[in-house]
TIZA-185094 format. One line per 8 residues: number of its first residue (from 0); their letters; for each residue y, z, x of N, C-alpha, C, CB. Coordinates in pm, whole numbers. Glycine has a CB too. Example, Ala and Ser with C-alpha at 12.3 -4.5 7.8 and 13.67 -1.06 7.14 Angstrom:
BEGIN
0> as> -569 780 1319 -450 780 1230 -330 780 1320 -447 905 1131  -225 708 1285 -106 714 1367 3 787 1290 -60 572 1408
This chain:
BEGIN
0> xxxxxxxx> 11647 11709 10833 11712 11579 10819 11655 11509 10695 11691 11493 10946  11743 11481 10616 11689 11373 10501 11642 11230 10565 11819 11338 10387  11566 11162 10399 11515 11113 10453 11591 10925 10467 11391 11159 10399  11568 10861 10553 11684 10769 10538 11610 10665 10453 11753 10709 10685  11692 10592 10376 11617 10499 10276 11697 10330 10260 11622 10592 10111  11817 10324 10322 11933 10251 10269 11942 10171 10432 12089 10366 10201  11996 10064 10430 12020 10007 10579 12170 10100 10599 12040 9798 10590  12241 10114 10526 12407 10170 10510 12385 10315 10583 12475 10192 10314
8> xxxxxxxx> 12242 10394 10557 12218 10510 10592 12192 10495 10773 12094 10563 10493  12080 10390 10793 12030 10394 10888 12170 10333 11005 11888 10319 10864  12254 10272 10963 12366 10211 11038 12442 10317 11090 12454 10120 10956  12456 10463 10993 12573 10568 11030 12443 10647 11103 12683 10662 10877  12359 10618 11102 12286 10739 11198 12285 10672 11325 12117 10790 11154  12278 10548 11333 12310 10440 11465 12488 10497 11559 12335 10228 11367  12533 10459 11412 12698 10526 11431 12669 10620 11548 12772 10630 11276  12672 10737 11427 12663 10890 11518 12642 10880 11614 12577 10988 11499
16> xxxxxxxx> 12474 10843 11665 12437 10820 11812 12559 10771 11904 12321 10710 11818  12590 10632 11830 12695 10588 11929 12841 10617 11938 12694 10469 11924  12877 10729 11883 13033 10751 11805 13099 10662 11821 13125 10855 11842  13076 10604 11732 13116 10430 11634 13164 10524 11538 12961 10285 11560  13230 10454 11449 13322 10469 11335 13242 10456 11222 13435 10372 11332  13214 10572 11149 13092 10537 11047 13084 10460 10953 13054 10621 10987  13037 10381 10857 13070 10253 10793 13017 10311 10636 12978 10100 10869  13075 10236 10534 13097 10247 10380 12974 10144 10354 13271 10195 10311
24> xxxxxxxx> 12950 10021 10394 12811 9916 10350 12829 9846 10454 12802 9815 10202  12705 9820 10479 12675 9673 10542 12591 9602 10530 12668 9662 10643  12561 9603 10355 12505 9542 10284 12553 9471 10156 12432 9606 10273  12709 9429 10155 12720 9379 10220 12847 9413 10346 12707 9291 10149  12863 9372 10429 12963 9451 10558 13124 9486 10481 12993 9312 10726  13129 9586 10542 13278 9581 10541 13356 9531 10598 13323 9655 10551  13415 9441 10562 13489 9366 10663 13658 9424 10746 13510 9228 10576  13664 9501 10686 13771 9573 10762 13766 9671 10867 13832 9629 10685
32> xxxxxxxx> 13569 9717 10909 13550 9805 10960 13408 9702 11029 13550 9945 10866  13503 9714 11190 13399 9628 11325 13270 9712 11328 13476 9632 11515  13273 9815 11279 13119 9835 11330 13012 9814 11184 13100 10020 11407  13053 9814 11094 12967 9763 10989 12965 9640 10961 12987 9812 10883  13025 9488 11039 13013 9409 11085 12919 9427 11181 13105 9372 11105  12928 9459 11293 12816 9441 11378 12681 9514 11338 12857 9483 11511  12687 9605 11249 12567 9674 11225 12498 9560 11146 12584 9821 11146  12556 9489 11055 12517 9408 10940 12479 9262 11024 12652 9397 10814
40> xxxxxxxx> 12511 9212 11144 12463 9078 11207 12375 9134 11280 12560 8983 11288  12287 9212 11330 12185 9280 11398 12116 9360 11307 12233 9356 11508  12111 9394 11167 12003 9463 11138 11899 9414 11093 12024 9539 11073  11883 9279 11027 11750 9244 11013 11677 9165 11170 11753 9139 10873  11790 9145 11255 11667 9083 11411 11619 9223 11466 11769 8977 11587  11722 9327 11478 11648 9451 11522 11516 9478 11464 11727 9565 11495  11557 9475 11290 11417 9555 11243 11304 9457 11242 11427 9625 11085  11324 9376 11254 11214 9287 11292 11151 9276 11409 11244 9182 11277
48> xxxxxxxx> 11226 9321 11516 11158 9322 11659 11093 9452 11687 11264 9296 11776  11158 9542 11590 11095 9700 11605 10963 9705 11541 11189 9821 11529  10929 9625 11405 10851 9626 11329 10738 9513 11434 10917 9590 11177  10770 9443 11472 10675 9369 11575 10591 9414 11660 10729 9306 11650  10634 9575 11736 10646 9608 11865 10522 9712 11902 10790 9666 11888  10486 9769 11731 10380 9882 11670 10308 9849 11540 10456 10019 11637  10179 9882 11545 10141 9844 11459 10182 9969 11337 10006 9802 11496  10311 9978 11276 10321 10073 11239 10221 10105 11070 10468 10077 11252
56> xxxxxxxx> 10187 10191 11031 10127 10207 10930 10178 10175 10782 10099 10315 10945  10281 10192 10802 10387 10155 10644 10398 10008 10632 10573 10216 10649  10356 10000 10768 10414 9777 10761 10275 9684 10768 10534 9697 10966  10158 9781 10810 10067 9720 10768 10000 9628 10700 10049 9755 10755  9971 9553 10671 9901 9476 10525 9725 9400 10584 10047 9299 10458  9632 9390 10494 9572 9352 10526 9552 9237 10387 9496 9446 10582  9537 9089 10477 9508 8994 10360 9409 8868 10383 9645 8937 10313  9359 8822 10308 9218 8744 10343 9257 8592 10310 9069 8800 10239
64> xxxxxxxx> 9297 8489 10390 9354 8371 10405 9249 8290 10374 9416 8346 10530  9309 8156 10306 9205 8042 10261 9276 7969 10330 9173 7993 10108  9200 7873 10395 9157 7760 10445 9250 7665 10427 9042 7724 10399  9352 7599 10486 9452 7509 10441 9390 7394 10438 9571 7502 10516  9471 7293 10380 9349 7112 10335 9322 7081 10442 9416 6944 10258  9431 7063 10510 9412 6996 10675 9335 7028 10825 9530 6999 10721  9274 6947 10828 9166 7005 10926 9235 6969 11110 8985 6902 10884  9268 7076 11182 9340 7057 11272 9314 6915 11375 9332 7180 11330
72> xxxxxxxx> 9415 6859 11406 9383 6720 11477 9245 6722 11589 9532 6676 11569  9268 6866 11654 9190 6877 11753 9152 7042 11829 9255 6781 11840  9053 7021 11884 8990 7177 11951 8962 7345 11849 9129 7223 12082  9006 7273 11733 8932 7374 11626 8891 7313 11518 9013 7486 11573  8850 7385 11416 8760 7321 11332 8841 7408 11146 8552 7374 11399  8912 7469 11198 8961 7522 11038 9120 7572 11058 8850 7679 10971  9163 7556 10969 9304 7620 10999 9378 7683 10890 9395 7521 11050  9447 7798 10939 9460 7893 10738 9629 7900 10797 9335 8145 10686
80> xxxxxxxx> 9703 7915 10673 9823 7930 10696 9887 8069 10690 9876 7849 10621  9948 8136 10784 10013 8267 10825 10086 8273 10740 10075 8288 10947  10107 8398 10633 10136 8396 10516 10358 8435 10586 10007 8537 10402  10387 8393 10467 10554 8401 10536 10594 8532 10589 10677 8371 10420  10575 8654 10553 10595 8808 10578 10517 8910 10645 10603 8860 10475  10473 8773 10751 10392 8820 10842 10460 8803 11015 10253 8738 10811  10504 8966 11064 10538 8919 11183 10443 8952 11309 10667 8966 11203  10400 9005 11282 10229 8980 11368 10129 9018 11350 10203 9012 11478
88> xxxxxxxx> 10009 8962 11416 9871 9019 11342 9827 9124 11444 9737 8895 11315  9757 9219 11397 9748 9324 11442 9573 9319 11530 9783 9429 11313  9480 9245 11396 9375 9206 11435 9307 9082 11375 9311 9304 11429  9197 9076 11397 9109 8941 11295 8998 8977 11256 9066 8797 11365  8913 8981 11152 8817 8950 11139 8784 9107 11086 8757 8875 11253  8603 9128 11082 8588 9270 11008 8602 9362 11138 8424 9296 10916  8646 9518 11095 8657 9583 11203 8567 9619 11287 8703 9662 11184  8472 9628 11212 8321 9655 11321 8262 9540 11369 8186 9726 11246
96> xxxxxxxx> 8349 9423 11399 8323 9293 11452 8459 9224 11463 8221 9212 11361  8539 9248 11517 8665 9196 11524 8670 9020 11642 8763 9350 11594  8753 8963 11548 8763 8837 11620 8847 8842 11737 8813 8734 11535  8754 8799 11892 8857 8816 11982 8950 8742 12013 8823 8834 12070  9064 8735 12111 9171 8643 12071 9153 8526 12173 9324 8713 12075  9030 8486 12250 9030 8328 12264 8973 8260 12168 8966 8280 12375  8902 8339 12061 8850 8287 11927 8915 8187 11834 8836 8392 11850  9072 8207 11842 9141 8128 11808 9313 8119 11853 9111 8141 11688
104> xxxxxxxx> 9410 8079 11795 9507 8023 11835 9610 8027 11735 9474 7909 11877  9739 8069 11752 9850 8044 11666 9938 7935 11722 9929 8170 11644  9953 7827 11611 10050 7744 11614 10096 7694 11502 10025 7660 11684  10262 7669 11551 10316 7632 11418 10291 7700 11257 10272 7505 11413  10293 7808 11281 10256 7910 11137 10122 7881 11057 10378 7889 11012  10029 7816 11199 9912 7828 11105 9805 7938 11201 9836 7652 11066  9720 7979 11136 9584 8047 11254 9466 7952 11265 9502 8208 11195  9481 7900 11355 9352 7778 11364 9230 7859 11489 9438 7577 11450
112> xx> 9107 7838 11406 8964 7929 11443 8867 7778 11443 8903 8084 11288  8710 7826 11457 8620 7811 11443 8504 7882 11342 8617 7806 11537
């Protein structure tokens, strides 16, 4: 099997599975063809919930956050802002000392610690 690289690719292998009607783009959709419409309003919440679900290795990132100005109103003492292309954290802190997770708290797209 090649290798799939294109959302247009990954939609007709969806197809197949489902013998759906295989689609030309749905990037942007074809609008004359219902299933590359529906492939195209579900493929970025799918791949986002799939990419959520494992810490998969390709989606990985590791990045070292500064300190936002604002010091949280209350019950922590620092707060860094969750960078935008981040859909979850996998861990905290160094690995041979990892921060456990009553250590701190996500809210509102920030990570507020001690």
């Amino acid at each position: 099997m090649s290798r799939i690289t294109t959302k247009t690719a990954l939609a007709n292998l969806a197809a197949s599975l489902l013998k759906a009607e295989a689609v030309t783009s749905i990037d942007p959709p074809d609008t004359r063809n219902k299933t590359s419409s529906v492939m195209a309003r579900w493929y970025d919440e799918t791949r986002r919930q799939v990419l959520e679900e494992h810490p998969w290795h390709f989606a990985v990132k590791r990045d070292q956050l500064a300190a936002a100005g604002d010091v949280p109103a209350f019950g922590w003492d620092v707060a860094y802002t969750i960078p935008a292309d981040c859909l979850r954290i996998v861990s905290l802190g160094d690995e041979n000392d990892p921060i456990q997770g009553d250590d701190y708290e996500l809210e509102g797209g920030m990570l507020l610690s001690d």
